[in-house]
Each structure stands twice: as structure tokens, then as C-alpha cells.
C-alpha positions in Angstrom: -100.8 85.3 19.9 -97.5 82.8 19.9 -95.1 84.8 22.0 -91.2 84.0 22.0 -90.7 86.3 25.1 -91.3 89.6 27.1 -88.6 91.3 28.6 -86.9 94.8 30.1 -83.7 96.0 28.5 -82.3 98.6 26.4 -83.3 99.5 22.9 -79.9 98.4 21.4 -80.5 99.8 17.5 -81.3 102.6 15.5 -81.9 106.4 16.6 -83.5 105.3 19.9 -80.5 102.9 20.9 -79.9 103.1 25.0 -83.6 103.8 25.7 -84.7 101.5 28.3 -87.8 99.6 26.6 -90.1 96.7 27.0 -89.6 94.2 24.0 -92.6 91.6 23.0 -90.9 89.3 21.0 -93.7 87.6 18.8 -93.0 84.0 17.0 -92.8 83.3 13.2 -90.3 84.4 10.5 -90.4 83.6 6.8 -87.2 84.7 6.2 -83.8 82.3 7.3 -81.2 85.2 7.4 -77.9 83.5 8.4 -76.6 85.8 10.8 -79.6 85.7 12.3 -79.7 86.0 16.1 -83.3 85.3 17.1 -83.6 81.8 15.0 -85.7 80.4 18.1 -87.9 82.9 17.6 -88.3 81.3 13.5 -91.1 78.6 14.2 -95.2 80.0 14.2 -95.7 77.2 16.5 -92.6 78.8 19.2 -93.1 80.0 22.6 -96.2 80.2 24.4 -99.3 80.9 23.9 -100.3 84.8 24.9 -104.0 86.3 25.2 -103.4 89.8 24.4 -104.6 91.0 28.2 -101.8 88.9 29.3 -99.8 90.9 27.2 -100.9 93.8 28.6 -100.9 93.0 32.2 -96.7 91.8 31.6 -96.0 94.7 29.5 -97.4 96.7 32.6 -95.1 95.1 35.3 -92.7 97.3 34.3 -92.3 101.7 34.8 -91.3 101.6 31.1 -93.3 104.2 28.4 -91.5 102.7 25.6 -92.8 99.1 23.7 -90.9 97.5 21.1 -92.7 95.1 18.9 -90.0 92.5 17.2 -89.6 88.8 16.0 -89.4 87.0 14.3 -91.4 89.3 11.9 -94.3 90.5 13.4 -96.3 92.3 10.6 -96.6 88.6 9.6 -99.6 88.4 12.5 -103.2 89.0 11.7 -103.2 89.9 15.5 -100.9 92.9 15.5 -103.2 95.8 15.3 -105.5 95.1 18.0 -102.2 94.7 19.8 -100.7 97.8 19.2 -104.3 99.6 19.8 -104.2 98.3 22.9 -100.5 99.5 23.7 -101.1 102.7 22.7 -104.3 103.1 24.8 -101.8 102.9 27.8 -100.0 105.8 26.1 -97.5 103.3 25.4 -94.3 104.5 22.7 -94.6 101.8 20.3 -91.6 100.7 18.1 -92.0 97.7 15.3 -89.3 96.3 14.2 -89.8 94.9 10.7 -87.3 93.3 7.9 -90.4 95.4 5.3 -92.3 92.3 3.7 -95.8 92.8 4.9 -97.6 95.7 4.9 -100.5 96.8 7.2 -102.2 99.7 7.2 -103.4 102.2 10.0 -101.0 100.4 12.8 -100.9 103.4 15.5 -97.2 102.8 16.0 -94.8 106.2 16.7 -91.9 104.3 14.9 -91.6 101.6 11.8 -87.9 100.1 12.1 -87.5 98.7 8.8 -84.0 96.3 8.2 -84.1 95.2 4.2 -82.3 92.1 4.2 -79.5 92.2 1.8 -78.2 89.5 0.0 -75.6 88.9 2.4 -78.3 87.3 4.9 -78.6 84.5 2.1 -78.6 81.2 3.7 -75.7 79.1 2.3 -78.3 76.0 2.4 -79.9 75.9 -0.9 -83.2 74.8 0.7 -83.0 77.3 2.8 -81.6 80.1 0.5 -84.6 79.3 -2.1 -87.4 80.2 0.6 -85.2 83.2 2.0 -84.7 85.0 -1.5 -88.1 84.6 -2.5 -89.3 86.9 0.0 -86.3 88.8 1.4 -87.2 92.4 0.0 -90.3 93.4 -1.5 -89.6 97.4 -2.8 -93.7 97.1 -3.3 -94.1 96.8 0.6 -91.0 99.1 1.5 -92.5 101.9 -0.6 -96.0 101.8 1.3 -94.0 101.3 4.7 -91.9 104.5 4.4 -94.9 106.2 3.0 -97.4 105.6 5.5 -95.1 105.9 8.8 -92.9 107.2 11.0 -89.8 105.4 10.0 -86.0 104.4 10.1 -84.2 102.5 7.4 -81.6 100.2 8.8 -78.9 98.0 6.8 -77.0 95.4 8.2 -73.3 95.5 6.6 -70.5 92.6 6.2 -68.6 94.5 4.4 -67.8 97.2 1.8 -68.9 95.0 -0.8 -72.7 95.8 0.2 -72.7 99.2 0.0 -73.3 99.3 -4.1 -76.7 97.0 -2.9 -77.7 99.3 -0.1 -77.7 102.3 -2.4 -79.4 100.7 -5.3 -81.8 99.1 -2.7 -82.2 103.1 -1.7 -82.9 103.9 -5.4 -85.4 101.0 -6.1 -87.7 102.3 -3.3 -87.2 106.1 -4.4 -88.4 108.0 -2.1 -86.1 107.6 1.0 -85.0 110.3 3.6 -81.2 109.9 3.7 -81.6 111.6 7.1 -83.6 108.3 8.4 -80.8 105.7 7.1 -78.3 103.9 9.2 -75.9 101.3 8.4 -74.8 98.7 11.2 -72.3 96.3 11.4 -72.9 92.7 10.8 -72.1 91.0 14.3 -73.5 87.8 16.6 -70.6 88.7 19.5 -69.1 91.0 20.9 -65.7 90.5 19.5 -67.4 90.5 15.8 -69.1 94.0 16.9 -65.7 95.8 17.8 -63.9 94.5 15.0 -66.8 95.4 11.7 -67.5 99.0 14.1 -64.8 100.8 12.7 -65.2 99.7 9.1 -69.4 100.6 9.3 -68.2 104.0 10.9 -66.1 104.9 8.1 -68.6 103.9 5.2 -71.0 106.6 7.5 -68.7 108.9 6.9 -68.4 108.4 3.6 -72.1 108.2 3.0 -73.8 110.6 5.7 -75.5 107.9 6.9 -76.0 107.5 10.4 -73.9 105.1 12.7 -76.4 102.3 14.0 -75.2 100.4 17.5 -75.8 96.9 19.0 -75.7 97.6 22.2 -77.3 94.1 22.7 -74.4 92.6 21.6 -72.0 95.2 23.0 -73.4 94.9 26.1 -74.5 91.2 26.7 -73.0 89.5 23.8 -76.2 88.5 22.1 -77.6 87.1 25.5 -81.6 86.0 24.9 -84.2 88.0 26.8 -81.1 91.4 26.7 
């Protein structure tokens, strides 16, 4: 497997933010969000090249139960399921964190953390935008993702404007557990974090959904391998 990196930190998103984890960060992405934070980790052909036992023997270095599987977009690699087999035979807590465009069945995973991308991740490069909204959100592969797993349903927000998207996106897939949404604010520093926080808090309230924090970029300011 191409591997961007492997590294201890804090789950900084969703319902299990501030839980110390392990995150494998595998390599390729179709999509070319523009607020995207991990655009090293775009490329197939990125980091280095990991056997899965050397996975498994890193992953171990650490006194960490909980394993996050991120990207890039990992449900992109044909590898994955022997992968998280082999996590879960150390009794790992596996997370994978997924933008919902590829589907695989039977993964062994305690927690899918799905992130539609909206239209505000559209590249403003028209090359770029073309191969971005041609696979951004697939309602097909969101459907059989909620479905089939444990999940959460995160949405990245720029601003009020995406909230009539977010609900129709909610609509489209049908069968979503309101319960399991979050909303989080749009950010690539800290300073962009503290000033969209208050605005995502208040269209929680307004909603019901829950509050979603970055503590990676609350924390560390987006710093790789936090």
C-alpha cells in the first residue's frame, strides 16, 4: 500500500474528537477540494511504499486502541479490507474517514466518517473543477454507506449559504439519522477556525445538528503528521 504517513495524535473531528488515536494516512484522492488540507496526500504514486505487516508493526509502536484510516480517500484501495481485518484482529477501534464515493462492502470498521463534499470544495481551476464535480457526491454510494455501517455524517460549512445544499443533500440520500449529522466550519488555520466557529455554532442551533471541532487546526494550526 502507498502510504502518506503514520502518526499519534488526537482525533480532531466528529463525535470522537480529543480521543488520542493512531492515524494511517493512505495516498490517492480523486477529488481536488480547494480547501483541502492534505493535497500531498492527492498523488497514488505519494509516500512510500508500506507492506501491510509494516503497518501493523508501526501501528503497534504505540499504547493507542483507536486507528483512524484517512487520505486521501482510502475506500479508493483495493487493499483496504485485508487492512482493516488485520487491525481489527489486534482488537484495534477502527475509524475510516471517507468523502462517500466508493463503496465496499463487509469492512469490519466500528465507525464510517462520511464528509460529502459540497459544492463549495469546487476547484476554481476549470481543469480541476471538471474532474472534482464529476465525482464529488455520489447519493448511490452514500445510501449504501449509511446503510451498511456504523456512521457519522459530516459537512464542511463556508457559510450560511450552504446550509439549503446540506439539507437537500440530507433529503437526496433519505434515510439519514439527524442524530449522526455535524456541521463544521470551513478552516485551514487557526485564525480561520475561531472566526467561522461561531457562525457553524449558531446554524447547530438552528438545525439540531451537532457542533463538529478541528482540533487539528485549533491545536497545531493544520501542522502535517498532528
Amino acid at each position: 500500500m502507498r502510504v502518506s504517513e503514520i502518526f499519534y495524535s488526537l482525533q480532531g473531528e466528529g463525535f470522537l474528537a480529543g480521543l488520542p488515536s493512531i492515524f494511517i494516512r493512505l495516498a490517492g484522492c480523486p477529488l481536488r477540494c480547494k480547501w483541502c488540507d492534505t493535497k500531498y496526500a492527492w498523488d497514488r504514486t505519494a509516500g512510500a511504499h508500506y507492506t501491510i505487516d509494516k503497518i501493523l508493526q508501526t501501528v503497534q509502536q504505540w499504547p493507542c486502541d483507536f486507528v483512524v484510516i484517512t487520505g486521501g480517500e482510502p475506500m479508493i484501495n483495493s487493499d483496504l479490507p485485508q487492512l482493516v481485518k488485520k487491525l481489527k484482529d489486534l482488537e484495534k477501534h477502527i475509524t475510516i474517514e471517507t468523502a462517500g464515493i466508493a463503496y465496499i462492502p463487509d469492512l469490519p470498521c466500528d465507525l464510517m466518517s462520511i464528509s460529502p463534499k459540497l459544492s463549495n470544495s469546487t476547484p476554481e481551476d476549470p481543469a480541476l473543477a471538471e474532474i472534482h464535480e464529476d465525482s464529488r457526491l455520489d447519493l448511490a454510494v452514500l445510501r449504501e454507506l449509511i446503510d451498511n455501517y456504523n456512521y457519522q455524517l459530516k459537512f464542511v460549512v463556508d457559510s450560511p449559504k450552504d446550509m439549503p445544499e446540506i439539507r437537500q443533500t440530507i433529503e437526496q440520500i433519505e434515510n439519514v439519522d439527524s442524530k449522526k449529522v455535524m456541521l463544521m466550519p470551513q478552516a485551514v488555520t487557526r485564525d480561520e477556525l475561531l472566526a467561522k466557529s461561531p457562525m457553524v455554532a449558531d446554524l447547530c442551533k438552528q438545525t439540531g445538528f451537532a457542533f463538529s471541532q478541528r482540533l487539528q487546526i485549533l491545536l497545531w494550526n493544520g501542522r502535517r503528521g498532528k
